[in-house]
Phi, psi and omega in degrees: 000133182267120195256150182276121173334169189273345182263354151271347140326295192297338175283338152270013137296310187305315175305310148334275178293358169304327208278333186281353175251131210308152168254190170102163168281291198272119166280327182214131172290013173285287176318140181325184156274343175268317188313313191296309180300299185268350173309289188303344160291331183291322190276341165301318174287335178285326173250019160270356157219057153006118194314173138234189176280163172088300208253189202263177237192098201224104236233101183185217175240197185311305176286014172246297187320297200285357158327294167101252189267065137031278176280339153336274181338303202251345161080011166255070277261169189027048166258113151266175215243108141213082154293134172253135142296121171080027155300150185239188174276334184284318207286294169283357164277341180288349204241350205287344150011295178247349159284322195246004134317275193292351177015087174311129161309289197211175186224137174233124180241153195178082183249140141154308174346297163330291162002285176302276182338317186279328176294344174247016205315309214286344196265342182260297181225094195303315180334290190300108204278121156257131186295291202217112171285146183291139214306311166204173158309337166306310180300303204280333173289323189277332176295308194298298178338304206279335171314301199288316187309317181283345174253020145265335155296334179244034156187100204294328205272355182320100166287118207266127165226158184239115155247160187297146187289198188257195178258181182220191173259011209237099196301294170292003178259353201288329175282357161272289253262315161311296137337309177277341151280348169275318169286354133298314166305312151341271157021302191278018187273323169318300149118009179264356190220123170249141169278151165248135159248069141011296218256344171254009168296296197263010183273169191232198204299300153355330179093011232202135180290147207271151186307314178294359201259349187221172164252343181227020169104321205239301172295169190244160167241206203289316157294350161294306203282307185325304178309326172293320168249002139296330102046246174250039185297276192323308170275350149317285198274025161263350197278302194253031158240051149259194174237000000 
């Protein structure tokens, strides 16, 4: 019986996992004009450093991205970052792909903001063009939904965790933002998924993420992520001393 060389093993891997990651220039007519240009460089970068099996997983946008080393941050191995900056929820439903290949010990999710934005695009940043904005906040809860579903069906053991979005500084979004976090929470009652609620962590008396924590309202800064992983510590390292 004849066994396969160690480069050809290697080569039918590569061909496997080439097939878990979105192709195309534009992937969703959702993103912005810049999102498009830069989603597919982001995806180049994931797979020149390829998940592994096993490990956790922080699953988002531009505030998951700018994390950055994760596990530096939380002081734990094997957290990894794939965050896309101006990612959306359709935009992240394109990628599970290699989530559910690599079937993460858990996943953390934090999505969604982008969403929000293209229904106001025109009142925050005019630059930015969407071929077609996402339709409402009902759409963008059911999109987060349809996320944890599709990686507990394709990968069971996966501990799911959703977290709510965050508040920002931005007044008209505050009644989305709020909607689209009551139908996570509803939700979790199915069980395939637990919330973290974010949003009722970082809002101040206002409802609103507090100024010191961001520099431009939306984004977090070094004192957001410290609150951020103080946080979620605790629940990193129940994640990775279980068996």
């Amino acid at each position: 019986m004849s066994c396969k060389g160690f480069g050809q093993v290697k080569d039918t891997l590569n061909a496997e996992t080439e097939k878990i990651y979105p192709k195309g220039e534009i992937v969703s007519r959702y993103h912005n004009n810049w999102t498009q240009r830069y989603y597919p460089k982001r995806i180049l970068a994931f797979k020149a450093e390829p998940l592994r099996f096993g490990e956790i997983v922080f699953l988002g946008n531009s505030i998951t991205e700018a994390g950055a080393d994760w596990t530096s941050k939380f002081g734990i191995a094997h957290i990894r970052n794939r965050g896309i900056a101006g990612d959306l929820t359709d935009g992240l439903l394109k990628r599970l792909g290699e989530i559910i290949y690599f079937k993460p010990k858990a996943v953390f999710i934090l999505i969604g903001i982008n969403d929000l934005f293209s229904l106001h695009h025109l009142e925050d940043n005019p630059a930015l063009v969407y071929d077609k904005t996402v339709s409402s906040p009902a759409y963008v809860a059911k999109n987060i939904l349809k996320i944890a579903r599709k990686i507990h069906r394709g990968s069971p053991d996966t501990k799911i965790f959703v977290r709510t979005i965050l508040p920002i500084r931005r007044q008209y979004l505050k009644a989305d933002i709020i909607l689209v976090n009551t139908i996570i929470k509803k939700n979790e009652r199915k069980g395939y998924y637990k919330v973290i609620d974010f949003h009722a962590h970082f809002k101040d008396d206002n409802g609103e993420l507090p100024q010191e924590l961001t520099n431009d309202g939306v984004h977090l800064n070094d004192k957001g992520y410290a609150k951020w992983v103080s946080f979620e510590k605790a629940i990193i390292e129940g994640i990775r001393l279980a068996k």
